[in-house]
BABADO-105848 format. One line per 4 residues: number of its first residue (from 1); their letters; for each residue x, y, z of N, C-alpha, C, O. Coordinates in pm, whole numbers. Last residue first. Layout:
! BABADO-105848
NUM = a = X:Y:Z:X:Y:Z:X:Y:Z:X:Y:Z ~ ...
This chain:
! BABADO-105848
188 = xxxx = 10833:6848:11982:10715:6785:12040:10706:6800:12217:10611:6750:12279 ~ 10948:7129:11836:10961:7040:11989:10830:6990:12009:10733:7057:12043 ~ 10873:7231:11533:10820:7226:11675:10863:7128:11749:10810:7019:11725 ~ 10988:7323:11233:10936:7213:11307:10974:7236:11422:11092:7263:11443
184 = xxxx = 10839:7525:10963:10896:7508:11144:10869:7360:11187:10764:7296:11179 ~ 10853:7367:10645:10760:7445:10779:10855:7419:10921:10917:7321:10961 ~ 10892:7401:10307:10965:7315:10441:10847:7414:10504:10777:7499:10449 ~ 10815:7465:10066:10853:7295:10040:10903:7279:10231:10939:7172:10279
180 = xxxx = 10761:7732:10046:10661:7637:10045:10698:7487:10076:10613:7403:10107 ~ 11058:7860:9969:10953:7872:10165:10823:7775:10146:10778:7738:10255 ~ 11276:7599:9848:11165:7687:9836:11077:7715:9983:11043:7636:10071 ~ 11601:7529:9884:11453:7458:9883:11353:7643:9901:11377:7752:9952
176 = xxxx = 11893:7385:9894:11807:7462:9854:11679:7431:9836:11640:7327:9784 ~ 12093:7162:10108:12001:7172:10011:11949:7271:9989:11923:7306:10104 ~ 12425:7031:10232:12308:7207:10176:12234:7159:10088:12284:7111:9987 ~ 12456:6759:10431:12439:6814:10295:12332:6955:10257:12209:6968:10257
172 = xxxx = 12643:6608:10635:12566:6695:10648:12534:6736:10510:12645:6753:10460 ~ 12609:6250:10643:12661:6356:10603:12591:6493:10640:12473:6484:10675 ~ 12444:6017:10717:12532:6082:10754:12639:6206:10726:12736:6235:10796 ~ 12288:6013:10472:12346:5922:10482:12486:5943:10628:12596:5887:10626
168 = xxxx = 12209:6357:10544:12211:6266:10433:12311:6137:10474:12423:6172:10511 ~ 12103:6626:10717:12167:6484:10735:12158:6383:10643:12072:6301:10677 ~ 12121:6914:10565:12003:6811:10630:12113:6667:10641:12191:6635:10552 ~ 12066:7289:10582:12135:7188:10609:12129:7057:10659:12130:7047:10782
164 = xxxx = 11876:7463:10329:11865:7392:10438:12005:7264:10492:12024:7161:10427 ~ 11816:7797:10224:11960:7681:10274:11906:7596:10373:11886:7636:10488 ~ 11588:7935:10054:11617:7910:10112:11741:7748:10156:11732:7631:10118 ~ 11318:8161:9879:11459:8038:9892:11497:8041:10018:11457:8128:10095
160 = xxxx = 11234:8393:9757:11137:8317:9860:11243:8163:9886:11182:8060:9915 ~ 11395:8594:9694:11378:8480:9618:11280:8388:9682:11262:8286:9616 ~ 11383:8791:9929:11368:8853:9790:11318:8723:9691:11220:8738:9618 ~ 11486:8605:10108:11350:8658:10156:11312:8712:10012:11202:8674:9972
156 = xxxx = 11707:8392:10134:11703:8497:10073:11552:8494:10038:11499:8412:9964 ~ 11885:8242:10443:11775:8303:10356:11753:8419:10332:11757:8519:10403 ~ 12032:7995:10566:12091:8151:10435:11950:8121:10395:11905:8022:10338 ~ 12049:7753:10682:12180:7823:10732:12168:7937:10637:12274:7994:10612
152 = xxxx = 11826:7546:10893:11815:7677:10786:11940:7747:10784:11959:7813:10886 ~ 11867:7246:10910:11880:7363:11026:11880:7463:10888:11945:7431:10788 ~ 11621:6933:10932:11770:6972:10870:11731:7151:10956:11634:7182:11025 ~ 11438:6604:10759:11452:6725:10871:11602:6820:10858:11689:6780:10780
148 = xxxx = 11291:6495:10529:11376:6523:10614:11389:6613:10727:11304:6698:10753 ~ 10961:6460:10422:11049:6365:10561:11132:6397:10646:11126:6378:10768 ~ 11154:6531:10104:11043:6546:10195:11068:6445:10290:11155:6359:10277 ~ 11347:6541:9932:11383:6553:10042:11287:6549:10174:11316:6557:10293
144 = xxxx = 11221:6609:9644:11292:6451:9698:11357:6452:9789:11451:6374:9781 ~ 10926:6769:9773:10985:6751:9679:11098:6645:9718:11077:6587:9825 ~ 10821:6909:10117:10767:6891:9946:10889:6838:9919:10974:6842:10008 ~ 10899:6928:10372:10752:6862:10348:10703:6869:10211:10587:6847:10177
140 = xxxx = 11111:6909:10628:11072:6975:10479:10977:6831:10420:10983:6708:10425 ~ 11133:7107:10909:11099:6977:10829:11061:6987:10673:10988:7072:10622 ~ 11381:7271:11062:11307:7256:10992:11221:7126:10912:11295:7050:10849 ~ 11487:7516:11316:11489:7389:11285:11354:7380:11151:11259:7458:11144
136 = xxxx = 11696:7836:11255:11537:7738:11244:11545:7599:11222:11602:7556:11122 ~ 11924:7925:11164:11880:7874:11290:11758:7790:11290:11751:7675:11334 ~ 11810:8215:11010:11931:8126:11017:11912:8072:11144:11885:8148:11237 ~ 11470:8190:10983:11572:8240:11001:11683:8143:11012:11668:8021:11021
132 = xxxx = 11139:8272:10740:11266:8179:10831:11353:8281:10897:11341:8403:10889 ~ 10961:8462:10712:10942:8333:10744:11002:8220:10772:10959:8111:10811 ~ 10904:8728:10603:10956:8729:10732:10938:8592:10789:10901:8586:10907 ~ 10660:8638:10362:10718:8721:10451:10807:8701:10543:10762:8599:10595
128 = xxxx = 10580:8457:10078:10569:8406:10244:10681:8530:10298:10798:8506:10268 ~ 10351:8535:9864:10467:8536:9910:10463:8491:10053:10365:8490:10127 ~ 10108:8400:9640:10149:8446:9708:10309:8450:9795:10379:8350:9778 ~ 10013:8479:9297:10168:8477:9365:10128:8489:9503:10101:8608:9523
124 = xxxx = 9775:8555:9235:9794:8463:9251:9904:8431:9308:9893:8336:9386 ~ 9792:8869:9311:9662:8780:9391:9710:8619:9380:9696:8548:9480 ~ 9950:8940:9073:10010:8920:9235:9907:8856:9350:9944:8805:9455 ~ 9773:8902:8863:9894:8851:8888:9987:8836:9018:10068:8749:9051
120 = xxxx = 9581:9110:8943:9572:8983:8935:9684:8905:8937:9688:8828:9032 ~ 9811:9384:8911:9713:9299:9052:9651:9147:9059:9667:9074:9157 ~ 9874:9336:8682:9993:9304:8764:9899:9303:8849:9887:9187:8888 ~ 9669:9372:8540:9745:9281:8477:9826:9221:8606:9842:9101:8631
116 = xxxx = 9631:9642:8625:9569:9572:8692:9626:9469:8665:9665:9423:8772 ~ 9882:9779:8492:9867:9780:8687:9756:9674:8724:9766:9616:8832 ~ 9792:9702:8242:9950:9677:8280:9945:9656:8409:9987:9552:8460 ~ 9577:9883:8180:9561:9709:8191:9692:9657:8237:9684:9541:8278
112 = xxxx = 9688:10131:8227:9587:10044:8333:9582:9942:8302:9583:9865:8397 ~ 9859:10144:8054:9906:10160:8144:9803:10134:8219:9852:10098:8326 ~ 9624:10133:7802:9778:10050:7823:9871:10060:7951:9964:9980:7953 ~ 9531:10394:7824:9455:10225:7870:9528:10136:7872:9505:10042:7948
108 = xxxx = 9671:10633:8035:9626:10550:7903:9599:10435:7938:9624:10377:8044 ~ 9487:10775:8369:9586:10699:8251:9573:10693:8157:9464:10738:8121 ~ 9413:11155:8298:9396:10973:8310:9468:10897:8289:9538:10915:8189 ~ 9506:11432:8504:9563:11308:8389:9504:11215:8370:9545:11137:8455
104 = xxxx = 9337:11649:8694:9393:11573:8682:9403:11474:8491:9321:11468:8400 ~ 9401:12014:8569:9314:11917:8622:9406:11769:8618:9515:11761:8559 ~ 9606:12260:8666:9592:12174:8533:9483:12073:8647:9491:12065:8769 ~ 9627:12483:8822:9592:12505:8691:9556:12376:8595:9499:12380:8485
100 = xxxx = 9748:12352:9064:9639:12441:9085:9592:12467:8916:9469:12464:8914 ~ 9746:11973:8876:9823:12110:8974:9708:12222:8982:9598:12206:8928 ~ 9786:11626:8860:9674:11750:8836:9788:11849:8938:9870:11819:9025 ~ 9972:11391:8857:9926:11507:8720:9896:11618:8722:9934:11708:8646
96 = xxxx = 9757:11220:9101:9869:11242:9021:9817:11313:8910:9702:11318:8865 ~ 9536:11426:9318:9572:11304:9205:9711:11327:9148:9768:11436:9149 ~ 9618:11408:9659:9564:11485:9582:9601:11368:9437:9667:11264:9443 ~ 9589:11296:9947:9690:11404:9919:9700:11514:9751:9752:11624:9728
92 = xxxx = 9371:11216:10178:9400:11234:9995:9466:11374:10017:9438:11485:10063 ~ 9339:11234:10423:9394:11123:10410:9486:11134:10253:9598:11093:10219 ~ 8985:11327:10394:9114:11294:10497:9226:11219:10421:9184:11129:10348 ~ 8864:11479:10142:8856:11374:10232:9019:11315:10299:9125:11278:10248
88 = xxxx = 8885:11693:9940:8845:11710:10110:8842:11596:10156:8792:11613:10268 ~ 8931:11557:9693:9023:11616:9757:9008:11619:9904:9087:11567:9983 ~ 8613:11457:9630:8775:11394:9704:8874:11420:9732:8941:11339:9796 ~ 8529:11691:9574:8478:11623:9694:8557:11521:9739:8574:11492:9857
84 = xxxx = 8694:11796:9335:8666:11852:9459:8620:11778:9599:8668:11804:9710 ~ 8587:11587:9172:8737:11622:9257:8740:11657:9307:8797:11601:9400 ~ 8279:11676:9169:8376:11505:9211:8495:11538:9263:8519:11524:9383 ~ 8302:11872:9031:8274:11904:9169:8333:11757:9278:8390:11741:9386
80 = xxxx = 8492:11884:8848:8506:11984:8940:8526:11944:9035:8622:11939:9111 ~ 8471:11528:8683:8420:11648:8705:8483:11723:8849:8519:11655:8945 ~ 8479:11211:8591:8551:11315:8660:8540:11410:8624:8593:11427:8515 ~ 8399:10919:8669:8371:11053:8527:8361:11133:8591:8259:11156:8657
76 = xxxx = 8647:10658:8721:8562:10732:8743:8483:10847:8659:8535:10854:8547 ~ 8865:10454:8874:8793:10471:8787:8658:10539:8825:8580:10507:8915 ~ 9124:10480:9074:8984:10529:9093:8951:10549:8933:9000:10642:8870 ~ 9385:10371:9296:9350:10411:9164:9166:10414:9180:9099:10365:9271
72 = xxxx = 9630:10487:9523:9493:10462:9524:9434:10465:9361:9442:10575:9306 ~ 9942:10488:9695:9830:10543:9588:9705:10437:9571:9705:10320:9610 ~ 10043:10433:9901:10006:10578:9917:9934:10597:9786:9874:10702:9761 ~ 10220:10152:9771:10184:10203:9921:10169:10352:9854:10252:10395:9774
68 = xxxx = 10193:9901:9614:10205:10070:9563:10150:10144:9694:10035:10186:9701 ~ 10124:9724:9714:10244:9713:9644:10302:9819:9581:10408:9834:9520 ~ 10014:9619:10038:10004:9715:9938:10108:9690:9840:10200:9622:9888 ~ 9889:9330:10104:10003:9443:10150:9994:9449:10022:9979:9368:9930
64 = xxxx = 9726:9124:10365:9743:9160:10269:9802:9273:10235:9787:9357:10325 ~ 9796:8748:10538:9769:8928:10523:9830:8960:10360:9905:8903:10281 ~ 9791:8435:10679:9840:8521:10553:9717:8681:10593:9609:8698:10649 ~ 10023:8261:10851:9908:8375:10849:9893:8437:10753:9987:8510:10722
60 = xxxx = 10153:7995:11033:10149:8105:10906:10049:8141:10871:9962:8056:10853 ~ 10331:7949:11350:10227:8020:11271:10236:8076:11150:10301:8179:11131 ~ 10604:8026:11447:10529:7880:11381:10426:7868:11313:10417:7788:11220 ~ 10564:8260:11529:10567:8147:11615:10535:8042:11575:10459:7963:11630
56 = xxxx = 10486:8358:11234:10514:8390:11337:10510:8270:11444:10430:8180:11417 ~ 10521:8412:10884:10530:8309:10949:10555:8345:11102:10675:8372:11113 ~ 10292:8574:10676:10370:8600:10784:10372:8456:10844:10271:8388:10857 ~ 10233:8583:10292:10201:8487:10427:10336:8512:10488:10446:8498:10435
52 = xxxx = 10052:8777:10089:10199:8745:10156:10113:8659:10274:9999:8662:10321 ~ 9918:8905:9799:9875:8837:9941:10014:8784:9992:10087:8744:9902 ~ 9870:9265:9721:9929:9108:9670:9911:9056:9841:9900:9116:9948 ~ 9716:9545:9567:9722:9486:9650:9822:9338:9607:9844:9307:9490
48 = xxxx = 9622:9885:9477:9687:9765:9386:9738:9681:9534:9800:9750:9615 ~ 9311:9905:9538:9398:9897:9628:9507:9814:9593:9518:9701:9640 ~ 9046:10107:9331:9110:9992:9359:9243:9984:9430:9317:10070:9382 ~ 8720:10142:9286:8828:10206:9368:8872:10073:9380:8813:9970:9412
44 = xxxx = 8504:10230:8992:8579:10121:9097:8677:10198:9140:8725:10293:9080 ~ 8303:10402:8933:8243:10260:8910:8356:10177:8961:8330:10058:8980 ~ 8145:10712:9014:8290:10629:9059:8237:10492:9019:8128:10461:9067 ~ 7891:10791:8909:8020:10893:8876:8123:10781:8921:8203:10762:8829
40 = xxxx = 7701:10661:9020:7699:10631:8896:7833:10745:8831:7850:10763:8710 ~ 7679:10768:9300:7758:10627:9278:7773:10596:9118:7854:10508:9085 ~ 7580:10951:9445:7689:11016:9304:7743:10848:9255:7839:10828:9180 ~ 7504:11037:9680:7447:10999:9537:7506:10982:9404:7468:11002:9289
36 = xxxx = 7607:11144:9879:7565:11248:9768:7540:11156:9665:7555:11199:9551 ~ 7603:10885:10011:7559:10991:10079:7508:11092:9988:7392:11133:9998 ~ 7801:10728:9826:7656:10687:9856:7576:10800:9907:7471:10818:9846 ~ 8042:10932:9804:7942:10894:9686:7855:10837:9726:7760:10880:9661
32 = xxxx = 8126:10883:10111:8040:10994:10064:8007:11005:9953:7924:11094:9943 ~ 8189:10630:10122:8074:10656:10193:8007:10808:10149:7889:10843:10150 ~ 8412:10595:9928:8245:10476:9933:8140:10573:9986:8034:10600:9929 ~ 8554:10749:10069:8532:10810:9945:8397:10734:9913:8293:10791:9879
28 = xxxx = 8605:10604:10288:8544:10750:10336:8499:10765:10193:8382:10802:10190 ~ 8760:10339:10179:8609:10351:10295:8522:10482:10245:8415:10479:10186 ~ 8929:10465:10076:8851:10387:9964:8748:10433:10077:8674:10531:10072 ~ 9109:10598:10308:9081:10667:10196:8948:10621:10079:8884:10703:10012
24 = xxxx = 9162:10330:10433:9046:10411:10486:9026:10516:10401:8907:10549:10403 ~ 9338:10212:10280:9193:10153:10257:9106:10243:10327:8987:10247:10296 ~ 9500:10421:10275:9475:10385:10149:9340:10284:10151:9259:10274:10060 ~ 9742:10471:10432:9578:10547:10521:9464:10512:10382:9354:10568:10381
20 = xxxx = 9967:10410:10464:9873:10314:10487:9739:10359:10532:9659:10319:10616 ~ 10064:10688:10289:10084:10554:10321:10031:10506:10455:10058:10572:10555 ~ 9817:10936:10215:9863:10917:10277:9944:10774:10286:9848:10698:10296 ~ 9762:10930:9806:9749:10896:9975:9836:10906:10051:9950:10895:10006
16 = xxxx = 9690:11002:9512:9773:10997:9582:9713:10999:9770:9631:11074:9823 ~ 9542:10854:9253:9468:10921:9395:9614:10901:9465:9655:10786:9475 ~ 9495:10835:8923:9545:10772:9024:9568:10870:9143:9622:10976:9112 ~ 9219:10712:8699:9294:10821:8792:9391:10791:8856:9389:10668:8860
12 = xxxx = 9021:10615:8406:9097:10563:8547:9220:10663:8624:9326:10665:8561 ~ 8668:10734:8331:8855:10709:8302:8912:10679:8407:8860:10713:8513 ~ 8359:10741:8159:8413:10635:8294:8610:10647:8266:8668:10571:8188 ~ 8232:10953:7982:8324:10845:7957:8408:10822:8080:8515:10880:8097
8 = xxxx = 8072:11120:7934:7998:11050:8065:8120:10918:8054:8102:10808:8106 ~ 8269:11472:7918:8177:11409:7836:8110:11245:7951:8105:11280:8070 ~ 8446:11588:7973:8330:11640:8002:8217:11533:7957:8096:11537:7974 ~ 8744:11609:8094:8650:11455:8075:8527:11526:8087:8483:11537:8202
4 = xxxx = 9001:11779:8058:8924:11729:8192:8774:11616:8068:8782:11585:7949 ~ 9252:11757:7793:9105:11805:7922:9090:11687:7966:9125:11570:7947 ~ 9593:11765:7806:9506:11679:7798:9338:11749:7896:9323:11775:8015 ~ 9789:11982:7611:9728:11963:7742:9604:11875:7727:9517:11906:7645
């Protein structure tokens, strides 16, 4: 059985949540370590996060989305009364590991540099969401088709890809193309 952390050594947790109640879980937990003072007990709350871009009416928007919806990681020097005081906050369903007898688990350090590894890594990836459809007129604006214009006939949202069907010399011709290389094109 792994102890509880008596000693002032900062370990990383993982905070089970409500799903999507995960940034207001960070908020409330901010606000009551400032309140009790305790800010030298939590040194980061983190929201494994990645950036996606929604394409809506032509519009692309980028937002940000969980990738581990309902958990919450929390580096911290974890004591009783600390857990205790995050348990009571709305929203926390309680840490992974821990039960009425056993306190909570830390990760190993190989399994936190792995989750954050993968947060930075998804900060740079962004994805484009819900951003074509079969039907969409399109202009494609990267790579040796740029200029063209053509009708979206198969998108696969998992691969960020996409079927464009484009007029070549008169022909109709399927091209494949990436959600970055084309954009809605708009009725002037």
């Amino acid at each position: 059985m792994i102890q509880q952390a008596t000693d002032t050594t900062p370990r990383w947790y993982v905070l089970r949540t409500y799903t999507g109640q995960e940034r207001r879980v960070q908020k409330a937990i901010e606000q009551e370590i400032k309140h009790r003072h305790l800010q030298e007990r939590i040194l980061r709350i983190v929201i494994p996060e990645e950036t996606v871009f929604e394409v809506r009416r032509g519009k692309r928007r980028e937002k940000r989305r969980n990738f581990l919806p309902g958990y919450v990681l929390i580096e911290a020097v974890l004591d009783k009364k600390l857990q205790d005081i995050i348990l009571s906050i709305t929203g926390v369903m309680g840490f992974l590991g821990a039960t009425q007898q056993r306190p909570p688990e830390p990760l190993k350090p190989e399994e936190v540099e792995r989750i954050l590894a993968r947060i930075e890594e998804r900060k740079d990836i962004a994805t484009i969401e819900n951003a074509y459809q079969v039907g969409d007129p399109v202009r494609i604006i990267d790579g040796p088709f740029k200029g063209f214009s053509g009708t979206v006939t198969d998108v696969n949202n998992d691969k960020q890809k996409l079927k464009v069907e484009v007029a070549i010399l008169g022909r109709k011709t399927p091209v494949e193309l990436d959600f970055a290389q084309v954009e809605i094109e708009r009725p002037e």
